[in-house]
PyMOL Python script that loads the backbone (N, CA, C, O; Angstrom):
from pymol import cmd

cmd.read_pdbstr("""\
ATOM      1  N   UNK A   1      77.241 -29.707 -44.813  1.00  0.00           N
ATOM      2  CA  UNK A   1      77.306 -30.785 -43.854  1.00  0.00           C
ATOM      3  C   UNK A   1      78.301 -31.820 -44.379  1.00  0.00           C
ATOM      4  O   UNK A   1      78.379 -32.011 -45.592  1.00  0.00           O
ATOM      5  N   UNK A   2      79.149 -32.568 -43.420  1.00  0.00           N
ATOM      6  CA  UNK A   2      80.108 -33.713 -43.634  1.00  0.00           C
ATOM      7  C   UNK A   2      79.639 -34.600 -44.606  1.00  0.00           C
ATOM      8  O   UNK A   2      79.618 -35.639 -43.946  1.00  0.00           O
ATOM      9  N   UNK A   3      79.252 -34.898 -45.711  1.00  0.00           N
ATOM     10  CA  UNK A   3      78.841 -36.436 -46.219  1.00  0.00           C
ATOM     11  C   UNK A   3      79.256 -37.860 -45.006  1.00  0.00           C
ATOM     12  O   UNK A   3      78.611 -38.909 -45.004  1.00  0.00           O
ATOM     13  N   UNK A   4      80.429 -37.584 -44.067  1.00  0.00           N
ATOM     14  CA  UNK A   4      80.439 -38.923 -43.172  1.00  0.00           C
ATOM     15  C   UNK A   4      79.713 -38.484 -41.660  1.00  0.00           C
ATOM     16  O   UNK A   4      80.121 -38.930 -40.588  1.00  0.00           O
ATOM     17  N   UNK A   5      78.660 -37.608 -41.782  1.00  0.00           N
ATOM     18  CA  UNK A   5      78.043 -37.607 -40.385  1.00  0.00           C
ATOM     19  C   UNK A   5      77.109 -38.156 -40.581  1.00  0.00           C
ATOM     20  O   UNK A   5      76.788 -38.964 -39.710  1.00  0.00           O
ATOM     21  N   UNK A   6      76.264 -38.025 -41.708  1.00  0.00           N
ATOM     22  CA  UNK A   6      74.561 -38.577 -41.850  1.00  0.00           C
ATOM     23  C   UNK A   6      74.647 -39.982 -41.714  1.00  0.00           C
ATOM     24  O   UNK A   6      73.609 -40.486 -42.144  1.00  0.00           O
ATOM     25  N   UNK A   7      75.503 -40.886 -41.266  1.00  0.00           N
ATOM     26  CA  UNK A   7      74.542 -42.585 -40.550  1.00  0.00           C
ATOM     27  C   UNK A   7      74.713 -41.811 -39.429  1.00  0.00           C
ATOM     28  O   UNK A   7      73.704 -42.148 -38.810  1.00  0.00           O
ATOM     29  N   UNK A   8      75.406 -40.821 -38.558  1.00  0.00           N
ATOM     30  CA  UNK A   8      75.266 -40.907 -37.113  1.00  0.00           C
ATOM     31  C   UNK A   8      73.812 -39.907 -36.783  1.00  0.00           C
ATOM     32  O   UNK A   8      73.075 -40.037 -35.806  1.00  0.00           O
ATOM     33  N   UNK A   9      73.664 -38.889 -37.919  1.00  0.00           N
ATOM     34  CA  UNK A   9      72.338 -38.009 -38.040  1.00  0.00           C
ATOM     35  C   UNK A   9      70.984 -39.274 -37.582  1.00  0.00           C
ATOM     36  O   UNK A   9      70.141 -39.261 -36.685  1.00  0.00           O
ATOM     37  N   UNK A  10      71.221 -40.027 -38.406  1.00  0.00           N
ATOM     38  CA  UNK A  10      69.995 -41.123 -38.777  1.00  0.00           C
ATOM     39  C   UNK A  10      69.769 -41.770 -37.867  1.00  0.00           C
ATOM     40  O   UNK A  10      68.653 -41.827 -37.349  1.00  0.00           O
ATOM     41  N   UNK A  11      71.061 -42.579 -37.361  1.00  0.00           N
ATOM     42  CA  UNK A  11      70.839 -43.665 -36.407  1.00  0.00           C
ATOM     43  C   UNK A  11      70.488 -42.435 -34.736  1.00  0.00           C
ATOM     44  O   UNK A  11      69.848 -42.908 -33.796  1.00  0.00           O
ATOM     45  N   UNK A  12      70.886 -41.327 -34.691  1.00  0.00           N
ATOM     46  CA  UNK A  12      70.643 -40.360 -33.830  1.00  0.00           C
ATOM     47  C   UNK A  12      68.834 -40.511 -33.757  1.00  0.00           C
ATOM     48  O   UNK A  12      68.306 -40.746 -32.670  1.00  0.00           O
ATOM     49  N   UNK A  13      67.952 -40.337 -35.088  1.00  0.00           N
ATOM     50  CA  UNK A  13      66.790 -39.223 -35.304  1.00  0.00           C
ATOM     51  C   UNK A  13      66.170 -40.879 -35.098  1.00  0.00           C
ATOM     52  O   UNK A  13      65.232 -40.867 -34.301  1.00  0.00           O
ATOM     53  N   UNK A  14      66.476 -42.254 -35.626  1.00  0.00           N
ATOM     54  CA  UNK A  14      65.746 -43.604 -35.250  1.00  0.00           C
ATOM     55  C   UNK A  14      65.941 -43.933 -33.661  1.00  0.00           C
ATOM     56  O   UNK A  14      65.112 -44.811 -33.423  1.00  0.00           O
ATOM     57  N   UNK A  15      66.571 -43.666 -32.618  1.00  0.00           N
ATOM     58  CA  UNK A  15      66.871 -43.466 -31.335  1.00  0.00           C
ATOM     59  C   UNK A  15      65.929 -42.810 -30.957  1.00  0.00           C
ATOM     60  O   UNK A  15      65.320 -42.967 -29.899  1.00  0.00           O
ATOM     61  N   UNK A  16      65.729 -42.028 -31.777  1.00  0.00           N
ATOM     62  CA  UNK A  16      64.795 -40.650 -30.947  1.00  0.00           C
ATOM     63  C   UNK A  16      63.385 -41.342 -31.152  1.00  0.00           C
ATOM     64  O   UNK A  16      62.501 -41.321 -30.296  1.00  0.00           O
ATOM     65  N   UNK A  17      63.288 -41.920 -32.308  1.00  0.00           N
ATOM     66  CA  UNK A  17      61.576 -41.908 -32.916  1.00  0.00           C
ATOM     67  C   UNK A  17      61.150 -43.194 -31.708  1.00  0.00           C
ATOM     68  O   UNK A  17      60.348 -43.150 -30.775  1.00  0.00           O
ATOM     69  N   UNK A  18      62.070 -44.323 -32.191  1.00  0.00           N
ATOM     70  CA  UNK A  18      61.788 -45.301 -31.177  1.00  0.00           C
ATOM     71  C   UNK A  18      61.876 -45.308 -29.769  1.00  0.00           C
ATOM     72  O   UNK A  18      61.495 -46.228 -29.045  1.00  0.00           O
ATOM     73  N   UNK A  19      62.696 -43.626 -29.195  1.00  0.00           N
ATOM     74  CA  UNK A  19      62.050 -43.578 -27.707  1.00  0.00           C
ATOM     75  C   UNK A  19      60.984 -42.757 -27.320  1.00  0.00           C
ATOM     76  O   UNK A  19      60.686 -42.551 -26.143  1.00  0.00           O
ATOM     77  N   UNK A  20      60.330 -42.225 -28.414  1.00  0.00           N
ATOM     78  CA  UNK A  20      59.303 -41.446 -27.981  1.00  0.00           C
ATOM     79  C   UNK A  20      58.133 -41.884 -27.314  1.00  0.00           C
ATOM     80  O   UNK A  20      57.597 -41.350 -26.343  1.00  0.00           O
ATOM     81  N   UNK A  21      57.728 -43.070 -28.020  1.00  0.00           N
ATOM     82  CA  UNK A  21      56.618 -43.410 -26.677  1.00  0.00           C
ATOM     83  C   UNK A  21      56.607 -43.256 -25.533  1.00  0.00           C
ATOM     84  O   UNK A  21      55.695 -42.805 -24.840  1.00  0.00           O
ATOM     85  N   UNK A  22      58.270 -43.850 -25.036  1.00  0.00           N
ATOM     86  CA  UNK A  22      58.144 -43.910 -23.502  1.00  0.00           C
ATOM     87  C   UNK A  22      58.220 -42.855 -22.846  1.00  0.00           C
ATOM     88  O   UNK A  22      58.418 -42.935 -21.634  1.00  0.00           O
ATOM     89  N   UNK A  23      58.075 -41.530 -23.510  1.00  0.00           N
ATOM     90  CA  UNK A  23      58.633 -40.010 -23.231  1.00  0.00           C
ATOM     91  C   UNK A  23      56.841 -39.707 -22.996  1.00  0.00           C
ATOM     92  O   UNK A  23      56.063 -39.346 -22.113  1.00  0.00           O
ATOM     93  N   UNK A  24      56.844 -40.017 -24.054  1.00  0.00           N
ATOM     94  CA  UNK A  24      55.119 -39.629 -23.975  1.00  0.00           C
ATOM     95  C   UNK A  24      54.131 -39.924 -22.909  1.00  0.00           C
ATOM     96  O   UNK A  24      54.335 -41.028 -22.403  1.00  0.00           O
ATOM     97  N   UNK A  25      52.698 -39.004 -22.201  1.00  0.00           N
ATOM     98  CA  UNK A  25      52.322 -39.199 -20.984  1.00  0.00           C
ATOM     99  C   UNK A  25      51.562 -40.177 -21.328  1.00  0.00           C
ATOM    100  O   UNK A  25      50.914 -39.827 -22.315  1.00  0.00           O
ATOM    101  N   UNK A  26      51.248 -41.504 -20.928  1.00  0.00           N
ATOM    102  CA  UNK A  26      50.491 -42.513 -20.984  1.00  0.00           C
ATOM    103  C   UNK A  26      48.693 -42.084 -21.137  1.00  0.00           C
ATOM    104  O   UNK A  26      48.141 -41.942 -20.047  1.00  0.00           O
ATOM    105  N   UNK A  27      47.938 -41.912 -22.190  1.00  0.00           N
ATOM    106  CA  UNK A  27      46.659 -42.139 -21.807  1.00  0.00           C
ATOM    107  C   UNK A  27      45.885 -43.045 -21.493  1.00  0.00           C
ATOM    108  O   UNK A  27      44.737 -42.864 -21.089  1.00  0.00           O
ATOM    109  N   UNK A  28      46.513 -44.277 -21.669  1.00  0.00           N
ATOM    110  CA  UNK A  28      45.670 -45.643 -21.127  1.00  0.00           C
ATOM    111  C   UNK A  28      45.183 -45.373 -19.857  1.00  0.00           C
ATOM    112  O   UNK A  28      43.984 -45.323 -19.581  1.00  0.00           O
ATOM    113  N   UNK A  29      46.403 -45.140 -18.818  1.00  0.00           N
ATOM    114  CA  UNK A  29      46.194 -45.353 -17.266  1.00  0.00           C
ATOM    115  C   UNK A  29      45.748 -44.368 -16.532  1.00  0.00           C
ATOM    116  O   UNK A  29      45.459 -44.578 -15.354  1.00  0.00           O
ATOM    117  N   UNK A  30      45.621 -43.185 -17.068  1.00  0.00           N
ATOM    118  CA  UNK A  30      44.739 -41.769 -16.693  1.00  0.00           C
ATOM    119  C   UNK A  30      43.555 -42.249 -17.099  1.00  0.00           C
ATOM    120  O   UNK A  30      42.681 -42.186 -16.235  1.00  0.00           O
ATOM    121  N   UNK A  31      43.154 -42.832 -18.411  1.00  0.00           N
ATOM    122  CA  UNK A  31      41.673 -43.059 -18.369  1.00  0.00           C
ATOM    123  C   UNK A  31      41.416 -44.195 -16.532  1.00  0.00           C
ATOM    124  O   UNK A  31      41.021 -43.890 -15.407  1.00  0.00           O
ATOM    125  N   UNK A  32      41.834 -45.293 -17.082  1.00  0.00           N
ATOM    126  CA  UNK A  32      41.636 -46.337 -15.683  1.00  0.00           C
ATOM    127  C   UNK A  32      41.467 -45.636 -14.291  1.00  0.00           C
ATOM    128  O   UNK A  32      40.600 -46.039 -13.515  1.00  0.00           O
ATOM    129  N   UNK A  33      42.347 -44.515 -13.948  1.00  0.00           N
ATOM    130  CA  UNK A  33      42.541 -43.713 -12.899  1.00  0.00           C
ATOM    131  C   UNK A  33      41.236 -43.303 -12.623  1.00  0.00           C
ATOM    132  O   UNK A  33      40.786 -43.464 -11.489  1.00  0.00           O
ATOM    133  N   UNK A  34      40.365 -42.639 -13.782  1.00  0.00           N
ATOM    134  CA  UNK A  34      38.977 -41.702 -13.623  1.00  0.00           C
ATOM    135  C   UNK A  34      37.610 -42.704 -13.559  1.00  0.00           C
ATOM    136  O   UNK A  34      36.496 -42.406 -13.989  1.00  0.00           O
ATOM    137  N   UNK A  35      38.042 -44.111 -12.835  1.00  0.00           N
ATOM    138  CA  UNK A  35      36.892 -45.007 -12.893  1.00  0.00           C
ATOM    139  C   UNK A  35      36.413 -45.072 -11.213  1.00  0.00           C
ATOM    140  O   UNK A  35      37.246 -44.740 -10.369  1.00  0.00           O
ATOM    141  N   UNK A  36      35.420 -45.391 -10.905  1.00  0.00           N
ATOM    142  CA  UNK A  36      34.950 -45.813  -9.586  1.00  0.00           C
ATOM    143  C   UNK A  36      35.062 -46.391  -9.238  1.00  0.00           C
ATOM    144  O   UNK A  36      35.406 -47.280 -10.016  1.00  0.00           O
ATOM    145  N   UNK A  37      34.998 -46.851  -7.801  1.00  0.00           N
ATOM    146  CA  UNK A  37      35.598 -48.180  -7.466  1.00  0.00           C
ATOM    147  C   UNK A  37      34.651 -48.275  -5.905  1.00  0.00           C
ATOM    148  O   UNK A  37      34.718 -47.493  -4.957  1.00  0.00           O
ATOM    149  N   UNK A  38      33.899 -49.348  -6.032  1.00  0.00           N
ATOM    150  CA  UNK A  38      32.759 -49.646  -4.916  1.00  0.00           C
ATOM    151  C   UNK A  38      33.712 -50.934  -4.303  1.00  0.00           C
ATOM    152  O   UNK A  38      34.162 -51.935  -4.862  1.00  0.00           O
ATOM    153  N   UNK A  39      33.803 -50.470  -2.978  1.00  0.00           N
ATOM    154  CA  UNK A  39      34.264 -51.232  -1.694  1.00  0.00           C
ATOM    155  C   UNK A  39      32.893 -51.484  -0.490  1.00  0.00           C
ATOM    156  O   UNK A  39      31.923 -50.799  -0.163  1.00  0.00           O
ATOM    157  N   UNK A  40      33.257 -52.407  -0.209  1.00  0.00           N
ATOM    158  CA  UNK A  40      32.566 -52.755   1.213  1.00  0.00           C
ATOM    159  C   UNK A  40      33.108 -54.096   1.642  1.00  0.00           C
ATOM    160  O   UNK A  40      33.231 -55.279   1.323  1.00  0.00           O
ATOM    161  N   UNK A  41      33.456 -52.818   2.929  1.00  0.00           N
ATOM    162  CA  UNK A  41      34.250 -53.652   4.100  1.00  0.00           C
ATOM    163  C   UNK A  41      33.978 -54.752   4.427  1.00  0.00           C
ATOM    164  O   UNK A  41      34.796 -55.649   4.633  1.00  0.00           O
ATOM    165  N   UNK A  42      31.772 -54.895   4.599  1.00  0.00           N
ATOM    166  CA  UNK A  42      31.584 -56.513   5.314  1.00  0.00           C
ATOM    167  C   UNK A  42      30.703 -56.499   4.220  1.00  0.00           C
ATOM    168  O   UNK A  42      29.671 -55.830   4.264  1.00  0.00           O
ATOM    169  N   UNK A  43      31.110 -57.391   2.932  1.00  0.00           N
ATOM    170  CA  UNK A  43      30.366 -57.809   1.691  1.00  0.00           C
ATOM    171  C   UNK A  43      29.154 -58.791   1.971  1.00  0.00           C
ATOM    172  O   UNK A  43      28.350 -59.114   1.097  1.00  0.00           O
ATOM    173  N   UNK A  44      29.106 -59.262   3.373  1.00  0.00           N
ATOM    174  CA  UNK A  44      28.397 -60.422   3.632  1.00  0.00           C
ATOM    175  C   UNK A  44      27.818 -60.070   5.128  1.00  0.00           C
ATOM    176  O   UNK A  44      28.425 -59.426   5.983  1.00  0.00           O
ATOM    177  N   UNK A  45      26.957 -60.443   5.209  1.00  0.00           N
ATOM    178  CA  UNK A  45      26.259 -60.736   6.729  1.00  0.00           C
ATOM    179  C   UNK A  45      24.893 -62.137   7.071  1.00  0.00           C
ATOM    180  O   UNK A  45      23.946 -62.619   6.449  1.00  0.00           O
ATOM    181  N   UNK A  46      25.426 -62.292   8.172  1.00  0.00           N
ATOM    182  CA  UNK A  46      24.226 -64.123   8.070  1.00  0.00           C
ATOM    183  C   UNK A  46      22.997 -63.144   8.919  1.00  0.00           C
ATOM    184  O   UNK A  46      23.321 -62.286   9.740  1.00  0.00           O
ATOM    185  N   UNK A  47      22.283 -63.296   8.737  1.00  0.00           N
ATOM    186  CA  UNK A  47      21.112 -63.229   9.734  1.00  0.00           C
ATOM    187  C   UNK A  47      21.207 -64.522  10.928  1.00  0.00           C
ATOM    188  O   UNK A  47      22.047 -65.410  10.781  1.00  0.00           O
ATOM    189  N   UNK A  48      20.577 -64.520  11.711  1.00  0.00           N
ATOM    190  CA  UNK A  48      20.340 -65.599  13.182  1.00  0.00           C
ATOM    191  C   UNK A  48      19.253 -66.075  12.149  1.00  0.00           C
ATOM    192  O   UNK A  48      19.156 -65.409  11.118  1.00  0.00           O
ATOM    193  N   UNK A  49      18.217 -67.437  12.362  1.00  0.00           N
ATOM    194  CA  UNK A  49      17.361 -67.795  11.912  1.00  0.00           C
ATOM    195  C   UNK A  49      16.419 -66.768  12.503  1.00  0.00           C
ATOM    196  O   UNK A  49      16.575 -65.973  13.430  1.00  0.00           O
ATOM    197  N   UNK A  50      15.027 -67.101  11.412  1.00  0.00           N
ATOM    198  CA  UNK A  50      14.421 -66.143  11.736  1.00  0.00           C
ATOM    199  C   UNK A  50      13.090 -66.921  11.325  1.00  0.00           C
ATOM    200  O   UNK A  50      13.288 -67.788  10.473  1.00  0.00           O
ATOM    201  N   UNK A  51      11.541 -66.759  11.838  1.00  0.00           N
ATOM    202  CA  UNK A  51      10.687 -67.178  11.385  1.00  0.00           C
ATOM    203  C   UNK A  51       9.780 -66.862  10.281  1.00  0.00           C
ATOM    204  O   UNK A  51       9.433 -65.683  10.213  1.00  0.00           O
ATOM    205  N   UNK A  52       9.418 -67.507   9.580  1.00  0.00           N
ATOM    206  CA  UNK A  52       8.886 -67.853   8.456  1.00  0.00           C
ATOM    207  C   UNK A  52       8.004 -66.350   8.209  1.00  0.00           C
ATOM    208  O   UNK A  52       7.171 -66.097   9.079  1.00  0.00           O
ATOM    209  N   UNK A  53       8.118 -65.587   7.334  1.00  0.00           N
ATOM    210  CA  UNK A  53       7.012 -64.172   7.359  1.00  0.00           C
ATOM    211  C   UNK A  53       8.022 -62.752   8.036  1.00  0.00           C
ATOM    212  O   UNK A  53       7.843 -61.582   7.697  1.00  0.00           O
ATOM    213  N   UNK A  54       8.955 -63.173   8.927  1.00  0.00           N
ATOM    214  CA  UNK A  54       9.280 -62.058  10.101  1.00  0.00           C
ATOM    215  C   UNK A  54      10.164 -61.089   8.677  1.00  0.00           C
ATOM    216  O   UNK A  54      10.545 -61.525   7.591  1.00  0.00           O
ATOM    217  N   UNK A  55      10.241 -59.974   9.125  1.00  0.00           N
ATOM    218  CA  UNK A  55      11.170 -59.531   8.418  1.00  0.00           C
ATOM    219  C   UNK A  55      12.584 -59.074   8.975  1.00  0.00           C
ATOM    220  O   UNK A  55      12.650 -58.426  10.020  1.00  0.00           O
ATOM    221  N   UNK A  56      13.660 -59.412   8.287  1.00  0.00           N
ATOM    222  CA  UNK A  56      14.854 -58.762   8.727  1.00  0.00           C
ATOM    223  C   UNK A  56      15.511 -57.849   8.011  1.00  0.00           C
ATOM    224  O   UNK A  56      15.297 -57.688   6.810  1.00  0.00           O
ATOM    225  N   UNK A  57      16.455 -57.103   8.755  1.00  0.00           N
ATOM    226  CA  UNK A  57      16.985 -55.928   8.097  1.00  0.00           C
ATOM    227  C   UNK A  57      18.733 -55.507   7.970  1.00  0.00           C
ATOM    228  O   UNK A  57      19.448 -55.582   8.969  1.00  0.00           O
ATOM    229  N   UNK A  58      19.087 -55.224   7.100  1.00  0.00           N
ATOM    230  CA  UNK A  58      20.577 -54.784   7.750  1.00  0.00           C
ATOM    231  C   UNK A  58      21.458 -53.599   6.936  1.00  0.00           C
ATOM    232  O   UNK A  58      21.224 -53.651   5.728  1.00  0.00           O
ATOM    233  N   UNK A  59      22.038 -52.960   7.161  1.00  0.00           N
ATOM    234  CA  UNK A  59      22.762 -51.949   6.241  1.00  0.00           C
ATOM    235  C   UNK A  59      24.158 -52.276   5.848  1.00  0.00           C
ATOM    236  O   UNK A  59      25.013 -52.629   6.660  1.00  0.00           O
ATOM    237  N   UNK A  60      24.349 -52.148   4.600  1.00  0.00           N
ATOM    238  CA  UNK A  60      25.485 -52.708   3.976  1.00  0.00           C
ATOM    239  C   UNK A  60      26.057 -50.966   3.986  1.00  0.00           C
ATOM    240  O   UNK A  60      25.321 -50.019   3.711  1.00  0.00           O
ATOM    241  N   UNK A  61      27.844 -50.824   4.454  1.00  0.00           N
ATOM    242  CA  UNK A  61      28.432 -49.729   3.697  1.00  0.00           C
ATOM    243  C   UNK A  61      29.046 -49.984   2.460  1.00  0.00           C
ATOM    244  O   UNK A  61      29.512 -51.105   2.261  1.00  0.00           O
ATOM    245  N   UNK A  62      29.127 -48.964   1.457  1.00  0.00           N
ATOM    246  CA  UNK A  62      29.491 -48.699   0.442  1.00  0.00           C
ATOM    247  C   UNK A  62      30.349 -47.642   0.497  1.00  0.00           C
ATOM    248  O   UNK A  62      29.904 -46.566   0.897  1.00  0.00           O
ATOM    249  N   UNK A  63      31.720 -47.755   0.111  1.00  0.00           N
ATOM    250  CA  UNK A  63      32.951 -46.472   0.334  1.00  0.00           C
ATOM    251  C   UNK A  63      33.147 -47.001  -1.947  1.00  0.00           C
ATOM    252  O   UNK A  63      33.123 -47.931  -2.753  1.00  0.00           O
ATOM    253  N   UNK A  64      33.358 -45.155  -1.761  1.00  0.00           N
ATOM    254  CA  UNK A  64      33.855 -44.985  -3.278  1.00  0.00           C
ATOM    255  C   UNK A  64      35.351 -45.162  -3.081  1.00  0.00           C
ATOM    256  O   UNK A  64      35.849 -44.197  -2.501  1.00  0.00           O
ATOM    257  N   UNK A  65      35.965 -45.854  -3.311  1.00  0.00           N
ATOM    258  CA  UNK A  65      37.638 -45.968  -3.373  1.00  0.00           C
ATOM    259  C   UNK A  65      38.094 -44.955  -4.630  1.00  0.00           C
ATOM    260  O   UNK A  65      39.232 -44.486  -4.663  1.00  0.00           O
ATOM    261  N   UNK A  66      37.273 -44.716  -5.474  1.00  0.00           N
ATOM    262  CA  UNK A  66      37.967 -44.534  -7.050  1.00  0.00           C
ATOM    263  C   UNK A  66      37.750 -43.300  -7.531  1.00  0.00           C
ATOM    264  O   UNK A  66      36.923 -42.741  -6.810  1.00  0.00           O
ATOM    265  N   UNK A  67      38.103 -42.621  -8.404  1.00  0.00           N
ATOM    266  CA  UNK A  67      37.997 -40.870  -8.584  1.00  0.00           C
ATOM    267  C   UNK A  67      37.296 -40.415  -9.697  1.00  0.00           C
ATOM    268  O   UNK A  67      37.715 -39.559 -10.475  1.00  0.00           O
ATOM    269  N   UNK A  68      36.191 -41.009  -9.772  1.00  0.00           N
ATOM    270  CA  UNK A  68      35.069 -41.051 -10.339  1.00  0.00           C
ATOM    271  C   UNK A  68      33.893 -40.781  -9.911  1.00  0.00           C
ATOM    272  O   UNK A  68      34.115 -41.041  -8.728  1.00  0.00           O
ATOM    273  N   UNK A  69      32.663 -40.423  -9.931  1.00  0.00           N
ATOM    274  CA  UNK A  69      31.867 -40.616  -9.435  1.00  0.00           C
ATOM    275  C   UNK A  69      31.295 -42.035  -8.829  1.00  0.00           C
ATOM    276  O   UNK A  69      31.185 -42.820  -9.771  1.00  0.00           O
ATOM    277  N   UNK A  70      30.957 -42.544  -7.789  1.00  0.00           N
ATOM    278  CA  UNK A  70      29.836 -43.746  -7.992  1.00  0.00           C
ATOM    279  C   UNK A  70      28.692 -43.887  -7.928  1.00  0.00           C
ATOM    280  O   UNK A  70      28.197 -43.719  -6.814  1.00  0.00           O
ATOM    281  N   UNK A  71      28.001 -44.162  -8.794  1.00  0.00           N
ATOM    282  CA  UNK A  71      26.416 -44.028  -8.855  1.00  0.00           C
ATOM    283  C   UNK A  71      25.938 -45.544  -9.444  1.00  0.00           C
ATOM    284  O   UNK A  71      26.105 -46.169 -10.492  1.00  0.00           O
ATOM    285  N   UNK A  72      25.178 -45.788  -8.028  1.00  0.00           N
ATOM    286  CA  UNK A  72      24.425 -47.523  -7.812  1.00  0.00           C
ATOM    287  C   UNK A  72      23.330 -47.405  -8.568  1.00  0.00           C
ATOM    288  O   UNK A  72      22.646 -46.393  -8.414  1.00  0.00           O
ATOM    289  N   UNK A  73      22.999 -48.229  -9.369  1.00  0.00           N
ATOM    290  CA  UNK A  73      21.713 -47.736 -10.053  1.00  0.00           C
ATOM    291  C   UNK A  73      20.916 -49.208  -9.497  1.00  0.00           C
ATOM    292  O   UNK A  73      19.725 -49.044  -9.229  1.00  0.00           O
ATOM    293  N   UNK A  74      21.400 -50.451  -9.325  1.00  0.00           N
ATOM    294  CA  UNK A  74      20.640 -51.367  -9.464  1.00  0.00           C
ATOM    295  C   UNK A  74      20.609 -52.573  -7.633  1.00  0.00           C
ATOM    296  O   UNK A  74      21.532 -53.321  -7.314  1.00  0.00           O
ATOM    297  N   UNK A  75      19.766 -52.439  -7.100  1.00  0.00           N
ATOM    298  CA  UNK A  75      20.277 -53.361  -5.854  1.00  0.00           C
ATOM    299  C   UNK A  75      19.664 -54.820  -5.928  1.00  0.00           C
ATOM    300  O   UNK A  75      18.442 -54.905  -5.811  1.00  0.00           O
ATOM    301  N   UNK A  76      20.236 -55.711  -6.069  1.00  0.00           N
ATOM    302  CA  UNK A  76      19.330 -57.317  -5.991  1.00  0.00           C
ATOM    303  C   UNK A  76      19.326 -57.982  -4.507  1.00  0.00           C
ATOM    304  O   UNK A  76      20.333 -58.558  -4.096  1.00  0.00           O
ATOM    305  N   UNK A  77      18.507 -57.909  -3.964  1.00  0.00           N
ATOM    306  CA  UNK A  77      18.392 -58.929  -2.663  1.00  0.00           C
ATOM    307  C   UNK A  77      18.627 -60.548  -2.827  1.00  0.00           C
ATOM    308  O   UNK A  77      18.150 -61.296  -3.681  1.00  0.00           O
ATOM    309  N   UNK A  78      19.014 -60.681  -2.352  1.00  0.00           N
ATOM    310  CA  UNK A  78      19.680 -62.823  -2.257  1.00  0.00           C
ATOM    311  C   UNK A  78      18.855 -63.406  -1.423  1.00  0.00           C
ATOM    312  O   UNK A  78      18.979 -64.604  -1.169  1.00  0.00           O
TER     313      UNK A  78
END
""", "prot")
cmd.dss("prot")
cmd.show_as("cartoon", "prot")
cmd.util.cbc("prot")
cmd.orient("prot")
């Protein structure tokens, strides 16, 4: 080999090392990708007044946006 090629060998193989990350497939954002994601359209609803004892009722939807499973484990009434 030339003795005057090896700075261009070097500065070649430090080019390379320092672009490899960006070559590389990201695992951060594939994990984020495989998370769930709970939507609902009407997060809120008023009831009309209602008397003291009566009971009221209403159904909330829940859409999975995310590519994960979603599994509700806990519901709190307000």
């Amino acid at each position: 080999m030339n003795p005057n090629r090896w700075p261009i060998f070097l500065l070649l193989g430090c080019g390379l090392a320092l672009l490899a990350p960006a070559w590389a497939p990201a695992a951060e954002p594939a994990a984020a990708d495989a998370r769930p994601l709970a939507v609902a359209p009407a997060p809120s609803f008023t009831f009309e007044p209602v008397y003291d004892g009566e009971s009221v009722q209403h159904d909330f939807a829940i859409q999975n946006r995310g590519k994960a499973d979603l599994q509700i484990q806990k519901v709190n009434t307000g």
